[in-house]
N, C-alpha and C positions, 0 to 999 in steps of 0.2 A: 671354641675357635674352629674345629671342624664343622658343627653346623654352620655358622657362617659362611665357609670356606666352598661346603659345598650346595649352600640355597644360592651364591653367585655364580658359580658353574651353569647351575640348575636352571636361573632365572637367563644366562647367556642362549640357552639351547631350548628350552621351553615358553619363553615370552618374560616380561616381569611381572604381569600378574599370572605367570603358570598358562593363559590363554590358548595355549596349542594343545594343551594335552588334551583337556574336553572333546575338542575336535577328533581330535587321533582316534580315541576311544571310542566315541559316536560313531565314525566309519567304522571300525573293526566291529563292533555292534550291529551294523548295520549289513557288513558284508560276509559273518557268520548267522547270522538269522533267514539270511536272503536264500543263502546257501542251503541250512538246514530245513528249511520249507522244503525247497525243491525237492528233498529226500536223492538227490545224487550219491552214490556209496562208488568208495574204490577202498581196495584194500591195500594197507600198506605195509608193509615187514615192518617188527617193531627197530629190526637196523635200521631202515634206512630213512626212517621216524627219526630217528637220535641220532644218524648223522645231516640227516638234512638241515634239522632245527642246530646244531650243535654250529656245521659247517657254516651256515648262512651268520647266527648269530655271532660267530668269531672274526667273518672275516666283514662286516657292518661296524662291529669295534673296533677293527684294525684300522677300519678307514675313517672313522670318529677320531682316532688317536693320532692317524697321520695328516688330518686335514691341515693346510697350512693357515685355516682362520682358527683354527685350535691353537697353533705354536704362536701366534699374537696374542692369544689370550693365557694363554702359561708366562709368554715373556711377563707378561706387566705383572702376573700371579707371584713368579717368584720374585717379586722384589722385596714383597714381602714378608717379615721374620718370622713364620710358619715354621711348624715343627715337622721334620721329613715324612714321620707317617700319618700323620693328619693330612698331610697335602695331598698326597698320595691316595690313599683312601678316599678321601671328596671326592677328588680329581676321576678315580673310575667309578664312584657309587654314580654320579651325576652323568658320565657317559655312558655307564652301563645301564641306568634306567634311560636315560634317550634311546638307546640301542632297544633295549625291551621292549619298550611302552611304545614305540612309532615306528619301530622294524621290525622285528620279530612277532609281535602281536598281531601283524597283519596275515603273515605265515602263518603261526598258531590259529589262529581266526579260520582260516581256509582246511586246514589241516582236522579240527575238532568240528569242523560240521561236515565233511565228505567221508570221515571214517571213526568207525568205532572204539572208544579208548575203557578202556579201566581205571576207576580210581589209582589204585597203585603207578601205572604207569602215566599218568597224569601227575604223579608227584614225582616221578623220576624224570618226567621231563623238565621240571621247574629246576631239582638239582642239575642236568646236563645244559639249560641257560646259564646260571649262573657260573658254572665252573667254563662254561666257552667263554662268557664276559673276563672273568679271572684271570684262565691259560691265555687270552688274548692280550689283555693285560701285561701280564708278565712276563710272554716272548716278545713284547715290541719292548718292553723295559731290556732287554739282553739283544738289543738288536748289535751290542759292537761280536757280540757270540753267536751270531746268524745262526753256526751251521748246526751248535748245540739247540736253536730254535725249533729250526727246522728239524732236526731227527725227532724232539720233542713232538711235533705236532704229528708228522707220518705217525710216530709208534702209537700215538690216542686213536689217530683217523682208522690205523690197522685194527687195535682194537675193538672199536666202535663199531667195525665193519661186517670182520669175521666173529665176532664173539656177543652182538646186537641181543641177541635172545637171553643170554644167561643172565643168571638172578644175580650174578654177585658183580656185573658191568656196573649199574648204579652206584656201590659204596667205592669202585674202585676210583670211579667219574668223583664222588665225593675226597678221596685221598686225592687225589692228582689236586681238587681244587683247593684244598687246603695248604698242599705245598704250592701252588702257585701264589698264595695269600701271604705263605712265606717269604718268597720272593720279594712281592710288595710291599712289606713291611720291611726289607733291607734295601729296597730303592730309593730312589731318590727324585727330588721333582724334575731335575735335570736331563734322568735316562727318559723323557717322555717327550721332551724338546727336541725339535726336530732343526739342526744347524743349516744354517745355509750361506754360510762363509765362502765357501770352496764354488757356489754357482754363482753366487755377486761376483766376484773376483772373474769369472770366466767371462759376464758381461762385459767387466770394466773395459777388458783385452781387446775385446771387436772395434774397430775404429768405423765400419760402416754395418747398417739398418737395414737387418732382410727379414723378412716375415718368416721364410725357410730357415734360416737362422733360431726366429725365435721358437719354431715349433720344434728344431730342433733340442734345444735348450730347457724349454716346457717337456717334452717326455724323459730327460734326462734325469732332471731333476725331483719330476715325479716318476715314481719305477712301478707304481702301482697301475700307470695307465699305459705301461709296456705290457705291463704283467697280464692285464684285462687283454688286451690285443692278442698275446700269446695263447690266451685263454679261447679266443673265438677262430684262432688259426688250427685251435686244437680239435674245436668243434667243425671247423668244415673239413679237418681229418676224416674225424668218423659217422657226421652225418650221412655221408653215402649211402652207409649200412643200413642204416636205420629206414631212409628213401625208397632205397633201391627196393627193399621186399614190399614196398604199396602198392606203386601204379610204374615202374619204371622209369623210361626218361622224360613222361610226360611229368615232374612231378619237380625237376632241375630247377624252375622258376624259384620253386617256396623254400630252395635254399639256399637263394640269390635274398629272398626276403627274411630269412630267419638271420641270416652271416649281418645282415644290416644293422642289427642292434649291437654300438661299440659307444656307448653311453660317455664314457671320457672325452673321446676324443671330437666329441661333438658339444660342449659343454665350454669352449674356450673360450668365449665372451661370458657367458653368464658365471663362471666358475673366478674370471679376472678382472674384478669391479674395474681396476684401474685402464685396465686393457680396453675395457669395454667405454670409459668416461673418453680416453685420446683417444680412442677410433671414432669418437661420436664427435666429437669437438672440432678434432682437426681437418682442415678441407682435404678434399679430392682423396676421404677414408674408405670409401665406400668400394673403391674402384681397386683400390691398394691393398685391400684388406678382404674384401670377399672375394673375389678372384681366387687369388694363392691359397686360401682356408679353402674353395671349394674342391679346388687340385689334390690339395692335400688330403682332403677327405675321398675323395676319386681314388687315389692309390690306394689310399688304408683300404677301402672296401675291394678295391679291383685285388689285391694280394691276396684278400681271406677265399674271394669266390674263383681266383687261379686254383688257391690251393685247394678250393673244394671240386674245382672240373679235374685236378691231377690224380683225384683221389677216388672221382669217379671213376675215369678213364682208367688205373688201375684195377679196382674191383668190381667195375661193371661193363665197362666198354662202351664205347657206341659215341662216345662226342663227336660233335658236327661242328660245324662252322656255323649253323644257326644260335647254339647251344654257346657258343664264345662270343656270338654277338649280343646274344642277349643277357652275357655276362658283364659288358660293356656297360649295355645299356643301363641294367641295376643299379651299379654302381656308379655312373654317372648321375642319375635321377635320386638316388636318396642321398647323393653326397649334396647335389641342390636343395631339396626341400631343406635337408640339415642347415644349411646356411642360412635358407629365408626363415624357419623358426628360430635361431638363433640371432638374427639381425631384426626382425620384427617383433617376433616373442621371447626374450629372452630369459631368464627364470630369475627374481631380484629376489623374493623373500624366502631365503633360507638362510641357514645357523652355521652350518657346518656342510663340506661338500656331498658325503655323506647324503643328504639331503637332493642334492643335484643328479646325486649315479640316481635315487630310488624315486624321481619324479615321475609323475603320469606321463607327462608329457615326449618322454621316451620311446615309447611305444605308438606316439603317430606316425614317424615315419616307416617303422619296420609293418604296420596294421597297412599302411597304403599298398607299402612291396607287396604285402602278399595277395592284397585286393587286384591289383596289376596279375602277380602271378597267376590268380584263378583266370583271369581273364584270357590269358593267352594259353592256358591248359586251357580253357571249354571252349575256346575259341582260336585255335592253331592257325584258321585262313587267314584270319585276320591280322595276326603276327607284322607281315612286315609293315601295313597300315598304322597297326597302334604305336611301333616302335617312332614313323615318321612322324604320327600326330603328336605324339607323347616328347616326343624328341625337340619341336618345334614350341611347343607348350612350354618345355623347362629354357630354352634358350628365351622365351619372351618374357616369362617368370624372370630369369636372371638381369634380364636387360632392364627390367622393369625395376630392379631393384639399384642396378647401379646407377640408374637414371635419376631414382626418386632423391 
């Protein structure tokens, strides 16, 4: 019953005949070979080896677990008479080889062709995937005990961090993952079910239809794409530092382009089949529906790159009113693109959202930001010309879209 239980899982996230996985594999193949040709070498601590693979592969599971085209497919899962730890057990073997095999492997791929490993720590790394697969597992199984999660994960992440090097970090990574298998085995398919009683019910309530509304409703409900957000407000914290010792203020641009990438919140048609069928159906969508999504994305971005000029102006000095304009502008210009790749190219074939945060197609708009950024670092005269042409460009681009 558990092989069955989890070749359906398996065939949900991998295709029915398995047909993505070849694919997946053939890229990481292709882009570990590429790599090792080149002969590129960096050196990496073995810490920060085992928390990078450990960190990225726990929190790719977290978002496997918490997608809500997952909780559809557990709903119709428990209906049927399954034994709790057969279900259980499919339930994360099948996510956590998705998770490996087409997330992390891409990582490792990158990782095993730019730096040097040793057999032994090539098997330590295979024990610290699976035991992030497991602990990930098993703190989203105790999500109604958050805070005992959470100190769970800080006291690994500490470890992992400060103590990267010792020989006895691997067996202790293997005890941790054995009690989290613990865990698993006293779960239930239920703690993995993600409810959503309590946000229908706040639907019902509104008597009238605002887009503001639903985006508010949309990050509530998901907290993982709050959480991202907090995540990139953190990074225009301390990007300053890292800026500031390159080239100084000429350099402001690239972390107007770097703060661009907030992959959630630019994902709300393609992540909302439904969403995406009534905005396309219904007349006069176009006008109703990209407008507000491009505002909304204008703010998200304009908040991260405030918070990164406050953060300058504290530890470096020097912001201008050229330097605010062109914070404006960033963030008005990839909050557009973000719409037009979204309303033209939207992303239809994926499994699991998962899938969505780790698309290629991610990385066009923040690759444009910075292509813009160089431009106005090597070319400073030209500034307030390219702001005007550029400026003129996204308003006909927009227009062109509400029109079509």
């Amino acid at each position: 019953m558990m092989k069955m239980t989890g070749k359906a899982f398996a065939k949900k996230l991998f295709g029915a005949r398995y047909e993505r996985l070849p694919r997946t594999l053939l890229m990481e193949l292709i882009i570990f070979w590429g790599l090792y040709i080149a002969g590129y070498q960096v050196q990496i601590a073995p810490s920060v080896r085992i928390l990078m693979i450990s960190a990225f592969t726990f929190g790719v599971m977290w978002q496997a677990l918490s997608s809500g085209d997952n909780a559809v497919e557990l709903q119709h899962m428990l209906m049927l008479p399954l034994a709790r730890p057969e279900f259980v057990f499919s339930c994360v073997a099948a996510l956590g080889a998705y998770t490996v095999l087409t997330k992390t492997g891409l990582l490792l791929a990158v990782l095993l062709a730019v730096s040097a490993w040793k057999p032994e720590e090539i098997a330590g790394i295979a024990v610290c995937i699976v035991h992030a697969v497991l602990m990930a597992a098993a703190v989203y199984s105790l999500r109604k005990y958050w805070y005992a999660g959470a100190f769970w994960t800080a006291a690994i992440a500490f470890v992992i961090l400060f103590f990267g090097r010792q020989s006895w970090l691997v067996p202790v990574l293997l005890v941790n993952g054995l009690f989290a298998a613990v865990l698993l085995w006293r779960a239930d398919g239920y703690d993995f079910y993600r409810w959503e009683g309590k946000e229908s019910h706040t639907v019902k309530k509104r008597k009238t239809a605002s887009l503001w509304s639903y985006f508010y409703r949309y990050l509530i409900c998901h907290k993982n794409y709050l959480l991202n957000t907090g995540v990139m407000w953190c990074v225009a914290l301390a990007l300053p530092y890292f800026l500031g010792e390159i080239a100084g203020m000429s350099v402001i641009p690239v972390g107007f382009g770097i703060l661009s990438i907030n992959t959630p919140i630019c994902i709300l048609l393609s992540c909302d089949r439904d969403l995406e069928q009534a905005v396309r159906f219904l007349p006069g969508q176009k006008t109703a529906f990209c407008i507000p999504y491009c505002w909304f994305l204008f703010l998200c971005n304009l908040a991260a790159d405030a918070i990164f000029l406050i953060s300058w102006q504290t530890g470096n000095g020097g912001i201008t009113v050229s330097a605010i304009a062109e914070a404006v502008f960033f963030a008005l210009q990839s909050a557009i693109l973000s719409v037009l790749l979204e309303w033209f190219y939207p992303i239809r074939e994926w499994k699991i959202e998962s899938d969505l945060w780790h698309h290629p197609r991610k990385y066009i708009v923040p690759a444009v930001m910075l292509l813009l950024a160089g431009a106005v670092i090597a070319w400073p005269v030209l500034l307030p010309v390219l702001l005007v042409l550029l400026g003129i460009e996204a308003v006909l681009l927009l227009s062109g879209c509400m029109k079509g």
